[in-house]
Residue frames relative to the residue before (quaternion, step in Angstrom):
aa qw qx qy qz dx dy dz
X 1.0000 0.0000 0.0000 0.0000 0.00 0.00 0.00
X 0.6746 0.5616 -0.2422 0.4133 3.33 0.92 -0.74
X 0.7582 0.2596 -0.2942 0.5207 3.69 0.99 -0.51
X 0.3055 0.6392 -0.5235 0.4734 3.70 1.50 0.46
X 0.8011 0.4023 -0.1385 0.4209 3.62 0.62 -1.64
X 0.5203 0.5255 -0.4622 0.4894 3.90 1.54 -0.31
X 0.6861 0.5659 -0.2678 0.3704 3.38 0.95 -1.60
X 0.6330 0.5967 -0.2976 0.3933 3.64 0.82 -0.94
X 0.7254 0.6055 -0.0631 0.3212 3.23 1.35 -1.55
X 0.5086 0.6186 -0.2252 0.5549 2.84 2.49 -1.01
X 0.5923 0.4538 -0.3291 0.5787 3.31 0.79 -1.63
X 0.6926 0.5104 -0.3731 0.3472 3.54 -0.58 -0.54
X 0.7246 0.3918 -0.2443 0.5115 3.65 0.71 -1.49
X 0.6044 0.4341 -0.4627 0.4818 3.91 0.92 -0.82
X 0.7603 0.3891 -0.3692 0.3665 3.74 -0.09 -0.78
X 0.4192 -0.8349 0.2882 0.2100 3.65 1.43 0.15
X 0.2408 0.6725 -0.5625 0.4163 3.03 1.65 1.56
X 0.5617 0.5769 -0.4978 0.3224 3.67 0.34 0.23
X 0.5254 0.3878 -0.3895 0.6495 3.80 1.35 -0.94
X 0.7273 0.4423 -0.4579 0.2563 3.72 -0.30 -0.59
X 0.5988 0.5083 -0.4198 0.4548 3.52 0.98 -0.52
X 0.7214 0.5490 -0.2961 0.3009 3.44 0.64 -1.19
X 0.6259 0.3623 -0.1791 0.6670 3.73 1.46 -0.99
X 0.3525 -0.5672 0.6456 0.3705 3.83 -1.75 -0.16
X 0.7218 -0.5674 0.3092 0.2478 3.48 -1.33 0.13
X 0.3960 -0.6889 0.4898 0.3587 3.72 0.63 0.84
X 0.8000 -0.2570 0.1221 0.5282 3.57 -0.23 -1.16
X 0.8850 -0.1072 0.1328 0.4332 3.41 -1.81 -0.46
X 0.6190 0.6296 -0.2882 0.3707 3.65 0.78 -1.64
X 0.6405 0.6265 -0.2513 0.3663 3.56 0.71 -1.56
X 0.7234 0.3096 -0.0574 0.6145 3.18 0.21 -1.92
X 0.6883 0.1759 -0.5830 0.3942 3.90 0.22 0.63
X 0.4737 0.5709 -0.5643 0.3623 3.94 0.58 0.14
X 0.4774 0.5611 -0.4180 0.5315 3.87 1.07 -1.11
X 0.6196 0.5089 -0.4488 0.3946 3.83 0.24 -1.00
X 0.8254 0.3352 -0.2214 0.3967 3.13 -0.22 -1.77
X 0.5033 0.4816 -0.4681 0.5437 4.40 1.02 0.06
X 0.6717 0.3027 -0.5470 0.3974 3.08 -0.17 -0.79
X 0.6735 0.5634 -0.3440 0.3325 3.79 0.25 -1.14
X 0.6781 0.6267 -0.1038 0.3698 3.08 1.03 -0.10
X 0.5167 0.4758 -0.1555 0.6946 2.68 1.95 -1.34
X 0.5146 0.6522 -0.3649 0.4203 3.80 0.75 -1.14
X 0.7864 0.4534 -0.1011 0.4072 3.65 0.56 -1.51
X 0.6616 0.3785 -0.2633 0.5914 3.25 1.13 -0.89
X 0.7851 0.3773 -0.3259 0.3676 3.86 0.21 -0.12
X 0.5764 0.4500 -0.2216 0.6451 3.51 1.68 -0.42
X 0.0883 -0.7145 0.6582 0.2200 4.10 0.82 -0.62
X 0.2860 0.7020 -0.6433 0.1074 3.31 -0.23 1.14
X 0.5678 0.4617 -0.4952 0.4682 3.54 0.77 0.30
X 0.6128 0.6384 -0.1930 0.4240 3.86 0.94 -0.52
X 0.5868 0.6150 -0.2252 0.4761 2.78 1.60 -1.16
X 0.7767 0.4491 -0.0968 0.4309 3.33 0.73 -1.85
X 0.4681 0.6492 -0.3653 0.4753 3.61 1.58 -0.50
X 0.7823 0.3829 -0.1573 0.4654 3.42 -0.11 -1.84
X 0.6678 0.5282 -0.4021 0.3368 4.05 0.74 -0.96
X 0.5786 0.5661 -0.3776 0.4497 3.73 1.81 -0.02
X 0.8618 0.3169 -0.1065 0.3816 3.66 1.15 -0.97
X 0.1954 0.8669 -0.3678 0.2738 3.60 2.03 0.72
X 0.7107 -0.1781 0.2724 0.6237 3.01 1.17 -1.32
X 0.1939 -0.7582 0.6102 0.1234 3.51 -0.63 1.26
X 0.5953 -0.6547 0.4067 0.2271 2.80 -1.18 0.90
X 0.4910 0.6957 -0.3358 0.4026 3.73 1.69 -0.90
X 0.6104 0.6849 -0.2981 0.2636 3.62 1.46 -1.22
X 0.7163 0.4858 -0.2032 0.4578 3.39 1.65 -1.15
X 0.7868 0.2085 -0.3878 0.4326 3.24 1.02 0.09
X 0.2263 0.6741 -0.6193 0.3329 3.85 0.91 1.58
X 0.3836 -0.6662 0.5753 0.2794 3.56 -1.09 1.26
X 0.4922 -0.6506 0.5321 0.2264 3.64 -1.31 0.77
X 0.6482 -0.3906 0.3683 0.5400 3.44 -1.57 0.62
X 0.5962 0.5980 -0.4790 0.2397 3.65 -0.34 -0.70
X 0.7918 0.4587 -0.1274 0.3826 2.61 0.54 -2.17
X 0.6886 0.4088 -0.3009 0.5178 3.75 0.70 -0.81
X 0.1896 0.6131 -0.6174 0.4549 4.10 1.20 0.47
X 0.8894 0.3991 -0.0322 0.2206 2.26 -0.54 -2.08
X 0.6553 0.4042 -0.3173 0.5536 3.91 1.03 -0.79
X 0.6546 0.4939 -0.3332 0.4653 3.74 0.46 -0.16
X 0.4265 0.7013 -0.5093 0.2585 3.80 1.12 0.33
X 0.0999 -0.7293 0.6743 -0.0583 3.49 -1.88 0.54
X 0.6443 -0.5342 0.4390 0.3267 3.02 -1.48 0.94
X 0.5991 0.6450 -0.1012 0.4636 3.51 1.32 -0.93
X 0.0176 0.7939 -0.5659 -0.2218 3.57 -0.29 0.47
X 0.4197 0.6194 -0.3037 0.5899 3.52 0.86 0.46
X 0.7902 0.1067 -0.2744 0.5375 3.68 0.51 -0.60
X 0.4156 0.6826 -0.4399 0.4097 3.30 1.29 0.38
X 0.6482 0.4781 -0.1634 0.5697 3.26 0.42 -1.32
X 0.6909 0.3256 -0.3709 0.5283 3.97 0.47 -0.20
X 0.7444 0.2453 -0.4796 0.3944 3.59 0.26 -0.53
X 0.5586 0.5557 -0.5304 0.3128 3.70 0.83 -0.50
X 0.6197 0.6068 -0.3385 0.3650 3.90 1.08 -0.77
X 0.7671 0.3564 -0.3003 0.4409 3.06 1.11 -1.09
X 0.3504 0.8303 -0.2383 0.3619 3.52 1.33 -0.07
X 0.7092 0.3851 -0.1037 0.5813 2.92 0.98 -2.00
X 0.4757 0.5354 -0.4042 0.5689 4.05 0.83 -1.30
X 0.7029 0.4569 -0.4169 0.3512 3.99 -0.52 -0.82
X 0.5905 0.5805 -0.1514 0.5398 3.10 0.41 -1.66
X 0.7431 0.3707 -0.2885 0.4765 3.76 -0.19 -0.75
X 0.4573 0.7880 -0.2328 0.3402 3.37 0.95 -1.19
X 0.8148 0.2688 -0.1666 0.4859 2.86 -0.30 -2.42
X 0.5660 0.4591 -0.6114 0.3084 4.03 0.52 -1.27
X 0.6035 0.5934 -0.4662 0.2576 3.76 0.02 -1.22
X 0.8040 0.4172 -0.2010 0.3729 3.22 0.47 -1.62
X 0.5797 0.4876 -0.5047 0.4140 3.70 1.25 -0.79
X 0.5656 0.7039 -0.3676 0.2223 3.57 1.02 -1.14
X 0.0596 -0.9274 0.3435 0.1359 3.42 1.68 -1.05
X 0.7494 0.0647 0.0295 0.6583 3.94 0.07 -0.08
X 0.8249 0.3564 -0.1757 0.4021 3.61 0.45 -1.51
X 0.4535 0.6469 -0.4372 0.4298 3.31 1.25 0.39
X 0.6484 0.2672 -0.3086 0.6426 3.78 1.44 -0.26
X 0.7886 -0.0479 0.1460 0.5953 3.96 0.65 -0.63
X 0.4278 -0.2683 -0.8044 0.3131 0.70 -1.52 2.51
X 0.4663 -0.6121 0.4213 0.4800 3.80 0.90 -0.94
X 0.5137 -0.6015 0.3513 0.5009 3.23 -1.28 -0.23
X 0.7619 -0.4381 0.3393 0.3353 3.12 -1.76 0.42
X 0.7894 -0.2174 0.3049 0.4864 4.06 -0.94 0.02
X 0.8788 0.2852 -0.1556 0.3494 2.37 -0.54 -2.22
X 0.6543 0.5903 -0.2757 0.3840 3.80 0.90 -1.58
X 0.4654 0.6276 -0.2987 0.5480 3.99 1.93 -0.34
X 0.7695 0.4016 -0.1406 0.4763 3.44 0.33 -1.52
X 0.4886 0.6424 -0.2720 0.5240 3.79 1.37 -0.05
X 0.8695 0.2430 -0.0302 0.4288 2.93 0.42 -1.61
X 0.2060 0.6550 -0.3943 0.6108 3.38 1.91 0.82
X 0.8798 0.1545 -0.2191 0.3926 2.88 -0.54 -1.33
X 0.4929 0.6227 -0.4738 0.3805 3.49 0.51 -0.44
X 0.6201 0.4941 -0.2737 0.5444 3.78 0.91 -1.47
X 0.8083 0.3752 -0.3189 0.3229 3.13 -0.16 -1.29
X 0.5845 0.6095 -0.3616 0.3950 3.86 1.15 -0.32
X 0.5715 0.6535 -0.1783 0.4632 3.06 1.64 -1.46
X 0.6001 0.4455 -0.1775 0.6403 3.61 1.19 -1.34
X 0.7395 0.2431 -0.5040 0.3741 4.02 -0.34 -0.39
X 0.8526 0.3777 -0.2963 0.2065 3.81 0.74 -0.56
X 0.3005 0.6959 -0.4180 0.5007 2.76 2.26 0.75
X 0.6227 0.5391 -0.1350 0.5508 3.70 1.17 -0.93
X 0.4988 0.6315 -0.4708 0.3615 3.82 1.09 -0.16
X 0.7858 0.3685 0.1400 0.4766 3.35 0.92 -2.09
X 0.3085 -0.7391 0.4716 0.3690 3.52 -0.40 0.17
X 0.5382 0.6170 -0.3790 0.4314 3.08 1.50 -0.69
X 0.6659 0.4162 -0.4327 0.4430 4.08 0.51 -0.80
X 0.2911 0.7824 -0.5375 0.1191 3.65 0.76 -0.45
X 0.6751 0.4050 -0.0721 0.6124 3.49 0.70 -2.13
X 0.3330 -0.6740 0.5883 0.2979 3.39 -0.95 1.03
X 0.5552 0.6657 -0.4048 0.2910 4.04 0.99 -0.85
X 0.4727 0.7781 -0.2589 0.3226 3.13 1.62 -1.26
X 0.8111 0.3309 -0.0726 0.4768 3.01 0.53 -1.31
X 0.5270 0.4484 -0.5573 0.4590 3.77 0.78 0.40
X 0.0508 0.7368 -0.6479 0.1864 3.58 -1.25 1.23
């Protein structure tokens, strides 16, 4: 109970609601700074601005309807094994792509969410093993024809 009531007392004294209790408000200014702390204090102990932030980037909804490494194997087939292996590269690279770009700004900060991470892995990491089959797929230019 006692570091509940030190901690409280801190938060309080930094946001300078302790002088304000102790004195009345000279004029108009005063007793609207008290406003905009308390609101403040309100936010930071409830995280309601945090709340509403993160409840947008938990889980996009775009994530459930990305096709999986499997599936885009298999949709990216050819009579070719050669033009396989290119559209399935250029396939995966897309795919990786768009998550970045939907991710916009928050793809460097905060980053991207889990799940929209663990996507954009595997997508790479497919992209990388069948770049790594051939020497030829090595050079992504290579493979435009």
């Amino acid at each position: 109970m006692k570091i509940k009531a030190g901690l409280s007392s801190l938060l309080l004294t930094s946001l300078g609601f302790a002088r304000h209790r102790r004195q009345k408000a000279p004029c108009k200014s005063v007793s609207m700074n008290f406003r905009i702390r308390a609101i403040a204090l309100l936010v930071i102990l409830f995280g309601i601005y945090p709340a509403g932030v993160l409840a947008q980037t938990t889980n996009p909804s775009y994530i459930a309807e990305m096709p999986s490494v499997d599936q885009v194997m298999k949709a990216m087939q050819a009579s070719d094994p050669d033009e396989t292996a290119a559209r399935q590269m250029g396939a995966f690279w897309q795919l990786k792509t768009m998550i970045e770009e939907i991710a916009g700004p928050r793809y460097y900060k905060p980053g991207l969410t889990p799940e929209e991470a663990k996507l954009r892995q595997a997508y790479y990491t497919a992209y990388s093993q069948i770049s790594n089959s051939k020497p030829q797929y090595k050079s992504f230019i290579a493979m435009r024809g």
